[in-house]
C-alpha positions in Angstrom: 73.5 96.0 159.1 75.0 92.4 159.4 73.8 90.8 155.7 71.8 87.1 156.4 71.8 84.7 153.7 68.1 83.0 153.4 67.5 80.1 151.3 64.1 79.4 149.2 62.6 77.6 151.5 63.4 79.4 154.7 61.9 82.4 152.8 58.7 80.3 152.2 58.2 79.3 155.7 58.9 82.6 157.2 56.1 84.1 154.6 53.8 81.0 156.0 54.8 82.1 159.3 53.7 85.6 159.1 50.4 85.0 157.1 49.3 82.5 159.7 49.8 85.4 162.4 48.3 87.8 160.5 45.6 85.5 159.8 44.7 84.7 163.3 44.6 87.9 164.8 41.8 88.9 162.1 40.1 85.6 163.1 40.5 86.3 166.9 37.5 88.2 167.3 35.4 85.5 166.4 34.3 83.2 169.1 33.7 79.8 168.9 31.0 77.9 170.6 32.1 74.1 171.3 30.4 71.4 173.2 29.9 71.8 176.9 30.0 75.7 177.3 33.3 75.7 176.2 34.0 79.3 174.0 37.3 79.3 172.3 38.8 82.4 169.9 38.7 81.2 166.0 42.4 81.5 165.9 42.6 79.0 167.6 43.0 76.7 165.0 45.7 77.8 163.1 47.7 79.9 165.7 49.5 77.0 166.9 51.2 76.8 163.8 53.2 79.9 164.7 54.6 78.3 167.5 55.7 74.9 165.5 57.1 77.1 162.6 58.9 78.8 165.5 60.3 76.0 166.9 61.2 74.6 163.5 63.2 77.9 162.9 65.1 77.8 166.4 66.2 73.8 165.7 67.2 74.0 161.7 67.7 77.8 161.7 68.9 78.9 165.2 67.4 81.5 168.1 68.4 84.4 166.0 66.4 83.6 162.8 63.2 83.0 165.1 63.6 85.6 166.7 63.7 88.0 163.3 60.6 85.9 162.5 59.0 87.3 165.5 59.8 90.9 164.9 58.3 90.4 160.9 55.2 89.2 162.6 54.8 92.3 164.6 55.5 94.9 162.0 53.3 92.8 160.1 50.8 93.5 162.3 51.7 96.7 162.9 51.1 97.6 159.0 47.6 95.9 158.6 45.5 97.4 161.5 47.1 100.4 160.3 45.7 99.9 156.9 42.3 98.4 158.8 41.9 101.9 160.7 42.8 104.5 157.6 40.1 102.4 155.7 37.2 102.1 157.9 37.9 106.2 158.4 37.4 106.7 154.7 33.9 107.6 153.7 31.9 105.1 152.1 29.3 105.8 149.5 25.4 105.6 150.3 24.3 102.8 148.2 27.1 100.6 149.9 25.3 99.2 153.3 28.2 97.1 154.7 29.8 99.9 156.5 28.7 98.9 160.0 29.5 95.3 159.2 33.1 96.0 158.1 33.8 98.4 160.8 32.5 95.7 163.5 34.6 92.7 161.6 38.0 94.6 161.4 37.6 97.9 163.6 38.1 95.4 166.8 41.5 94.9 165.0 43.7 97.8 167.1 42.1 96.3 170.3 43.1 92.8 169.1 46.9 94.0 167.8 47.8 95.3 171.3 46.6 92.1 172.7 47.8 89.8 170.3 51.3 91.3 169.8 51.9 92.3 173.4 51.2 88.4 174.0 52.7 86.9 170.8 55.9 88.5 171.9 56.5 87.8 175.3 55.0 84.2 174.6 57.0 83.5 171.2 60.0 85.0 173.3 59.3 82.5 176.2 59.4 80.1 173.8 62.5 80.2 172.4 64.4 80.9 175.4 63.0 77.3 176.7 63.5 75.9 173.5 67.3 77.4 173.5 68.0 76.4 177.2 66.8 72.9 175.9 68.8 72.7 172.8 72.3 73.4 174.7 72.2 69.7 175.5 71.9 68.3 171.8 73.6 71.6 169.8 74.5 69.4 167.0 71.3 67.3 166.3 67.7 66.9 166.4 67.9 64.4 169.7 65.1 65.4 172.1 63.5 67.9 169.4 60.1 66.0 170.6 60.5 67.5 174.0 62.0 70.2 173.2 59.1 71.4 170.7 56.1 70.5 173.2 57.3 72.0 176.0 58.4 75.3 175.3 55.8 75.6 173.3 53.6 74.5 176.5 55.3 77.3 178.2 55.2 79.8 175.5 51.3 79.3 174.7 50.5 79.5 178.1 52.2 83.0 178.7 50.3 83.7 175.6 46.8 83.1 176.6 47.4 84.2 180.1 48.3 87.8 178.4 45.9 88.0 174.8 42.5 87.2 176.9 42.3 89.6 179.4 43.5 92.3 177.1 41.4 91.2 174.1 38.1 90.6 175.6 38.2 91.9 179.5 34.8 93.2 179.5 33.3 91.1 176.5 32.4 88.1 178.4 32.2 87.2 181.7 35.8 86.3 184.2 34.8 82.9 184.5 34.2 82.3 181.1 38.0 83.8 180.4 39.2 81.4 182.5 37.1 78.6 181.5 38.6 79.7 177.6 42.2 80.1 179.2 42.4 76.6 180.2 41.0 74.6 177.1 42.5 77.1 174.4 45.8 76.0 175.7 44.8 72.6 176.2 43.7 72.6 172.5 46.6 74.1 171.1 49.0 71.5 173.1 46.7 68.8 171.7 47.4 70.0 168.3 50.8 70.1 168.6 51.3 66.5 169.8 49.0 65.2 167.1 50.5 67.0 164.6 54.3 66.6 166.1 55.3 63.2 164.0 54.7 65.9 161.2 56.6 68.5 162.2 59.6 66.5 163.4 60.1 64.8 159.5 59.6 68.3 158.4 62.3 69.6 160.3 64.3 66.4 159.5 63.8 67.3 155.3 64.0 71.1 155.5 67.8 70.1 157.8 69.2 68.0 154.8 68.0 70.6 152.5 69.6 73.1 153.9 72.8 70.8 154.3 73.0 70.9 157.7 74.3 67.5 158.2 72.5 66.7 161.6 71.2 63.4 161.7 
């Protein structure tokens, strides 16, 4: 096995990175109501910060570090529905009454996982791949990163959703309402990233000269 070096704080963003996705596929199953009929999953506010980590691994770190990130994510995953499932099996005693409760909250999980990671891969994959194709014409600095970060992610998110709703909640609601959610949960998450984009571009900028890269 080919021996990577990480640094500190390429070791703390991966751990952010994989607590955020863990995070919002527990928070998935909750649906939001919003103004206007609009329903929206709750991870949709902290899911796009997968795709901006990603795309701040692929420009400081390169395609093959995001794409390890990726496959922590999933084993991630992997591990807790696992440990969901062996403990909603296990018998609870009689004075407890929150059974039900917990099996509803976290028993939707496996359901969830294979939406959620079938979706996360191809859309995180998509992602990169734009993101790489885009880089090629700046290899050596962080020219263009602005475009380069909104649209794969565009393209990554949308692959996304179009694969994590029908999966996840395909007789739960109504086709229209799907849709309806389709559209604004990737509008949302596209919002997000531009507002929060000055951000992520002087992050990238300090984690680069941390890391010694010498890109400018």
């Amino acid at each position: 096995m080919k021996k990577t070096k990480v640094s500190e704080v390429q070791l703390y963003l991966t751990v952010l990175f994989v607590v955020a996705l863990l995070i919002s596929n527990i928070i998935a199953g909750k649906q939001i109501q919003l103004p206007f009929g609009v329903v929206m999953t709750g991870a949709v506010f902290i899911f796009p910060i997968t795709y901006i980590l990603s795309d701040l691994f692929s420009e400081v770190y390169g395609y093959r570090w995001s794409r390890i990130t990726c496959y922590l994510g999933f084993a991630g995953n992997l591990f807790m529905v696992i440990i969901f499932s062996i403990i909603i099996r296990t018998p609870a005693p009689g004075f407890w009454e929150h059974q039900e409760a917990f099996r509803v909250v976290l028993g939707n999980t496996p359901r969830i996982l294979l939406a959620s990671s079938l979706a996360f891969v191809v859309g995180d994959f998509v992602n990169d791949r734009v993101f790489r194709w885009m880089k090629l014409r700046h290899p050596n600095s962080h020219k263009g990163f602005r475009g380069r970060a909104i649209i794969s992610s565009f393209v990554g998110e949308l692959a996304d959703s179009a694969i994590f709703l029908p999966i996840a909640f395909i007789g739960q609601m109504p086709v229209q309402t799907l849709l309806v959610m389709g559209v604004f949960q990737v509008s949302f998450k596209l919002a997000y990233e531009l507002v929060i984009l000055p951000v992520t571009y002087r992050v990238v900028k300090v984690v680069s000269r941390y890391e010694n890269r010498g890109v400018i």
